[in-house]
C-alpha positions as CSV (number, residue, x, y, z in Angstrom):
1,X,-15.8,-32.7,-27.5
2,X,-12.0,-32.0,-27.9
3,X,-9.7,-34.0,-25.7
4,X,-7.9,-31.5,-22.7
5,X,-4.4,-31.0,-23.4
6,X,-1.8,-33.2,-21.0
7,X,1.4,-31.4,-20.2
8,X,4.4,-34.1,-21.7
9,X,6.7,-32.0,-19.1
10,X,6.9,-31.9,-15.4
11,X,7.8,-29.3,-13.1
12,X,10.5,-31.1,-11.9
13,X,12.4,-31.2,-15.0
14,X,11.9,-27.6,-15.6
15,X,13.6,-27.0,-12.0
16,X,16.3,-29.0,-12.3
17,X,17.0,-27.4,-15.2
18,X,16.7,-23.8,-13.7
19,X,19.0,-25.2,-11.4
20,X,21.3,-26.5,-14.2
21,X,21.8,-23.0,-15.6
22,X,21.8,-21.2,-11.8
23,X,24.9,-23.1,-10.6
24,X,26.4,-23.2,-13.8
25,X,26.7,-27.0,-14.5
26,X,25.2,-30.5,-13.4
27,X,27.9,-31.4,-11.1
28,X,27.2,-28.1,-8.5
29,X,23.4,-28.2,-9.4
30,X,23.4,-32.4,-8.3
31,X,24.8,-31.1,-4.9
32,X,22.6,-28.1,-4.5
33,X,19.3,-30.3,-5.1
34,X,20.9,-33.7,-2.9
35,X,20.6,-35.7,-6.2
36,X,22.8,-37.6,-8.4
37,X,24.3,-36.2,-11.7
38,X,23.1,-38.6,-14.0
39,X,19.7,-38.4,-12.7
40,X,19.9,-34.8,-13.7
41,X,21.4,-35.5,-16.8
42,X,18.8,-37.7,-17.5
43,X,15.9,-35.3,-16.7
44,X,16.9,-32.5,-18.7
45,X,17.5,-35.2,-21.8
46,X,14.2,-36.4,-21.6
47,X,13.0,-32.7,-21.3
48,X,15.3,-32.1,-24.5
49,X,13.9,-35.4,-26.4
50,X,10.3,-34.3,-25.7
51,X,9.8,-30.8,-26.9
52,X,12.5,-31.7,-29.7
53,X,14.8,-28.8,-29.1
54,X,17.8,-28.5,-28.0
55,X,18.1,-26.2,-24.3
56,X,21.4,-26.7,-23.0
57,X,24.7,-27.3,-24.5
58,X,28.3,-27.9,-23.2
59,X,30.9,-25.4,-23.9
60,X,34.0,-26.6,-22.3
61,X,32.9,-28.0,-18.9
62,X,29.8,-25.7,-19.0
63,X,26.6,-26.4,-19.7
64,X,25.1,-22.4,-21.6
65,X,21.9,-22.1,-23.0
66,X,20.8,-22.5,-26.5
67,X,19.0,-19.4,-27.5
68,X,15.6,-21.5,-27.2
69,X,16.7,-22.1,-24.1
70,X,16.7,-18.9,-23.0
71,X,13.2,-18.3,-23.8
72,X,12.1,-21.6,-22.2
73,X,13.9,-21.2,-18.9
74,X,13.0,-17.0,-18.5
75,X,9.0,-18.3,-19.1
76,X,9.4,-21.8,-16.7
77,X,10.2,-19.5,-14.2
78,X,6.9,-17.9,-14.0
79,X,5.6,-21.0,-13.9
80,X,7.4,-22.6,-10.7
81,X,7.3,-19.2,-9.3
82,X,3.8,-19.5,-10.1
83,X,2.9,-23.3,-8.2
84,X,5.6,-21.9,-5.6
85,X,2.9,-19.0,-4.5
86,X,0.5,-21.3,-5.0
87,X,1.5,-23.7,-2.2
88,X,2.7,-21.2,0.1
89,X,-1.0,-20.2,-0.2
90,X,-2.1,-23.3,1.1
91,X,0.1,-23.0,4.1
92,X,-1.0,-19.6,4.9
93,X,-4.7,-20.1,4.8
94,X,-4.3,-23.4,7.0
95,X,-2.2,-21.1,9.4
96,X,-5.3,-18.2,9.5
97,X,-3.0,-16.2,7.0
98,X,-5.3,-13.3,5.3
99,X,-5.3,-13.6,1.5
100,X,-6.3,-9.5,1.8
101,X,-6.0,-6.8,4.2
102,X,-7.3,-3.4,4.5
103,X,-4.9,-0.2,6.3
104,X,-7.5,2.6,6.7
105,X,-5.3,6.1,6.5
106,X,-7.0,9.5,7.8
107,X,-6.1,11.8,4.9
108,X,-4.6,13.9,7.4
109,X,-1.9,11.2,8.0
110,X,1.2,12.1,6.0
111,X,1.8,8.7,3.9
112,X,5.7,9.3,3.5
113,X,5.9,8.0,7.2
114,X,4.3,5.2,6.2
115,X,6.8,4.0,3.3
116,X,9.7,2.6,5.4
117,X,6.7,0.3,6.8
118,X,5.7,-1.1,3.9
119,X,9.1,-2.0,2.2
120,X,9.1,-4.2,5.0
121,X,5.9,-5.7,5.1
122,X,6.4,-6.4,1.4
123,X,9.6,-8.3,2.3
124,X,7.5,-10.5,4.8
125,X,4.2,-10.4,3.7
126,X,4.0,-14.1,2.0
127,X,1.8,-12.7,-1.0
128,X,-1.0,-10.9,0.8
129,X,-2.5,-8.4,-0.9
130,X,-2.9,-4.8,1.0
131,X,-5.3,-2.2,0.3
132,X,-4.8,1.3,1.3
133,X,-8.1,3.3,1.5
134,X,-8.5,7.0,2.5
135,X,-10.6,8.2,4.9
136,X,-11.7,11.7,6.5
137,X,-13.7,12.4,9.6
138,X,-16.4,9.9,10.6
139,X,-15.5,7.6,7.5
140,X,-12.4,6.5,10.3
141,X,-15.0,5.8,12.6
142,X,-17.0,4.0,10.4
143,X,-14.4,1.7,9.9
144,X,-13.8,1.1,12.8
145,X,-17.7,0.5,14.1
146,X,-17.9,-1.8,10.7
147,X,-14.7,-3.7,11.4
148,X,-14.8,-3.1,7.4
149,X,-10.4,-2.6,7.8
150,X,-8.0,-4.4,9.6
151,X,-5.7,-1.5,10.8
152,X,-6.8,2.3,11.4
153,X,-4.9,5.3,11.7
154,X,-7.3,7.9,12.7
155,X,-7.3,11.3,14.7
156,X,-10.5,10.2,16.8
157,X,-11.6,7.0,18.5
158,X,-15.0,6.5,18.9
159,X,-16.4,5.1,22.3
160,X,-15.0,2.1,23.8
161,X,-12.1,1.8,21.4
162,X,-8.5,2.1,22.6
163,X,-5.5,3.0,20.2
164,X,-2.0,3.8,20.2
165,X,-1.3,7.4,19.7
166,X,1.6,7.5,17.2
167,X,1.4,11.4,16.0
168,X,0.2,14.6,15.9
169,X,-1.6,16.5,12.8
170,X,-2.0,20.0,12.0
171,X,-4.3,22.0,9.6
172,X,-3.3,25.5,8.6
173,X,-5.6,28.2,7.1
174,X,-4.5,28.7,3.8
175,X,-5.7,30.7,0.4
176,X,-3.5,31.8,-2.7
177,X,-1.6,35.1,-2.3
178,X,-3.9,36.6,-4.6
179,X,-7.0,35.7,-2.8
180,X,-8.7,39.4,-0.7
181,X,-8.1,37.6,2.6
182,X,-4.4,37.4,1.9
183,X,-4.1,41.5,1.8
184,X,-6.0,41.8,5.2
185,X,-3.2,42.3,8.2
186,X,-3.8,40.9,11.1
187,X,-6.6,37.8,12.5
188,X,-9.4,37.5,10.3
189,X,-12.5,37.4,12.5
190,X,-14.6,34.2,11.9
191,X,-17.8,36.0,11.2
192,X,-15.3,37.9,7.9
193,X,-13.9,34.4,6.5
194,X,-17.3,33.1,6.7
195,X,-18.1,35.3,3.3
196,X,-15.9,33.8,1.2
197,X,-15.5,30.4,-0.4
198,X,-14.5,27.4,1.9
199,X,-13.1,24.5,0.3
200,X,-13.6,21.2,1.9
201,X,-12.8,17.8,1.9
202,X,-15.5,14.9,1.7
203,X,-16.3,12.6,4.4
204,X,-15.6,9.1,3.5
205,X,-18.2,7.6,5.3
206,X,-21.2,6.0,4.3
207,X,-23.4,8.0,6.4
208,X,-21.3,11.1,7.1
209,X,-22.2,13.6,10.3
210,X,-20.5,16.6,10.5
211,X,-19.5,17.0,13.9
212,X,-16.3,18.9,13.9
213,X,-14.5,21.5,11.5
214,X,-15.2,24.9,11.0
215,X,-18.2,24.8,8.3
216,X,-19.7,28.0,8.8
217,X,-19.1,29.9,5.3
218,X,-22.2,30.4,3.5
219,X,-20.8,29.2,0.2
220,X,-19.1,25.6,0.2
221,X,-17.4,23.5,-2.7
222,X,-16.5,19.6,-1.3
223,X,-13.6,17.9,-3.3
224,X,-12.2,14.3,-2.6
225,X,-8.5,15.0,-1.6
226,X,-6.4,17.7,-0.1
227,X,-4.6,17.9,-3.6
228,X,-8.0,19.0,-5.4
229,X,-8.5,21.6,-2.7
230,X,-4.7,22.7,-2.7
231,X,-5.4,22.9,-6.5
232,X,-8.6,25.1,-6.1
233,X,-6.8,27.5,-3.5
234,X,-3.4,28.2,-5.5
235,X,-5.5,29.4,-7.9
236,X,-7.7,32.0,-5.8
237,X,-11.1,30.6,-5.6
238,X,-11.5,30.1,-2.1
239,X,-9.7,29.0,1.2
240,X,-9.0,25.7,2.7
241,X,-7.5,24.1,5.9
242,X,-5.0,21.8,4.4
243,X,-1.9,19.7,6.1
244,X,1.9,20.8,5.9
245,X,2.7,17.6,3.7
246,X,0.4,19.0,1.0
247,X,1.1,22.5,1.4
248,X,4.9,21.5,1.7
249,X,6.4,22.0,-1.5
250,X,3.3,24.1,-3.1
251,X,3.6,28.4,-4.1
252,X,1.6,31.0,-3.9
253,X,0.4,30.2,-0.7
254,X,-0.6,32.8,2.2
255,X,-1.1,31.0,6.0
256,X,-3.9,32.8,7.9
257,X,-4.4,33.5,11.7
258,X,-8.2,33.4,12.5
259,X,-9.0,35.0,15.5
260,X,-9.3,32.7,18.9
261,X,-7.5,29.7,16.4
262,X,-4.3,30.0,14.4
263,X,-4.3,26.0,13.5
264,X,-6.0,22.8,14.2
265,X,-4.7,20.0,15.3
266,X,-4.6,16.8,17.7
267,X,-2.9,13.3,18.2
268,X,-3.8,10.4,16.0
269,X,-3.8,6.9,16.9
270,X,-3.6,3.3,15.5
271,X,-6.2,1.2,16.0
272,X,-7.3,-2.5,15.5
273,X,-11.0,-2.7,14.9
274,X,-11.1,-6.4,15.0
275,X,-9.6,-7.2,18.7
276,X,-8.1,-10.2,19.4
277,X,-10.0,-11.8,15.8
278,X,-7.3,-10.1,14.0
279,X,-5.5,-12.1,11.7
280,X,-2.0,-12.6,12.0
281,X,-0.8,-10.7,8.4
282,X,-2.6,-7.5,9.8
283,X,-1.1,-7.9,13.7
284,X,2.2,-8.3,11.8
285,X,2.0,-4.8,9.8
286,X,0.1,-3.3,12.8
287,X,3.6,-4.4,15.0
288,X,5.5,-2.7,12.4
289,X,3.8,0.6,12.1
290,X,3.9,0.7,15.9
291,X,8.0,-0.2,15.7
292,X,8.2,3.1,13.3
293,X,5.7,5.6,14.2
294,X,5.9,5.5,17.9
């Protein structure tokens, strides 16, 4: 059985030497770190003497790097970076911190409002890791019935859950200029855009019911995202109700009035599925979304 390697270095050599080179000399890096020069020159000797190459060497009054020094600070970073995380980790999970949280999006939700948001829960969010999951129709609910996410943005609550409305969404009727419905003038009657191909989105959830959305064409294709059905309609094979941020920037579009129902749309909301037992990471991002989107 081999013998496990021992490190012959300590992380507090390697720092004080980071901290050598970051304030450009022992003198400003002694009063930086509350120590005394010599013990500093003394650490970063030793560190020297040990691996048996030279890292630091004086050029006038300043101490530069050797060009193995270079290499040897740029990779000891990583590695106090590394123990750095490591005990802020500790801290966090002794303060209820989450390690992981989950921000359930309706598909409908136009993400760009979302990225001012999360440039500043990156800034504050101590390391957690956030997951961003898609959802359409009852796969929202089902996340929130499931406490399976922390925060949900959804465009229908189901009973006895509150939420903050934040926005409104829209859905327009859309197929490719190309497509027969496009030359027709005037409303197209329900019963007429039932004959042609609808293009759909999938349901997230586990267990999907469909209990709203106009399904009544005869011949149905389901896709995963609005970008696969945008895809499908700009090129004439069938019609779709699809949001302004994916229809945005896209050609060869033609926006239909059907009869009794030029658009749909509603308010959607931000929900927390988990009450009062959510954790303080997710109450923190939720407080943020609310300070933007409302």
């Amino acid at each position: 059985m081999s013998t496990p390697y021992r490190p012959k270095t300590t992380l507090e050599q390697w720092r004080i030497l980071q901290a050598v080179v970051d304030h450009g000399g022992y003198a400003h890096a002694a009063q930086v770190l509350n120590k005394s020069q010599s013990s500093l020159n003394h650490a970063v000797a030793k560190l020297q003497d040990t691996l048996e190459v030279e890292l630091l060497e004086v050029v006038g009054r300043k101490a530069q790097l050797t060009p193995i020094g270079e290499t040897m600070v740029r990779r000891s970073r990583q590695l106090t970076s590394l123990v750095t995380e490591l005990e802020q980790l500790a801290v966090n999970l002794k303060q209820g911190w989450e390690t992981k949280i989950t921000l359930a999006v309706e598909m409908v939700f136009d993400r760009q409002l979302l990225v001012p948001v999360l440039h500043e829960f990156q800034q504050l969010s101590r390391g957690t890791r956030l997951v961003i999951e898609d959802t359409v129709l009852t796969g929202s609910i089902e996340h929130i019935l499931d406490q399976s996410a922390d925060i949900v943005i959804t465009h229908q609550l189901p009973k006895g859950h509150v939420g903050e409305p934040i926005s409104g969404y829209r859905l327009d009727l859309v197929v490719s200029k190309e497509h027969p419905l496009a030359q027709q003038p005037g409303p197209i009657s329900a019963d007429e855009l039932s004959q042609y191909l609808q293009i759909v989105i999938r349901d997230t959830a586990k267990k999907p019911i469909e209990v709203e959305g106009w399904l009544k064409s005869e011949q149905r294709w389901t896709v995963n995202h609005f970008n696969e059905s945008l895809q499908l309609v700009q090129n004439g094979l069938g019609f779709s109700w699809l949001p302004p941020h994916v229809t945005r920037h896209a050609d060869n579009l033609c926006f239909l009035t059907l009869a009794g129902s030029s658009k749909r749309s509603g308010s959607m909301y931000l929900t927390l599925p988990k009450g009062d037992t959510t954790g303080p990471c997710a109450r923190m991002l939720y407080q943020l979304l609310i300070k933007e989107l409302i």
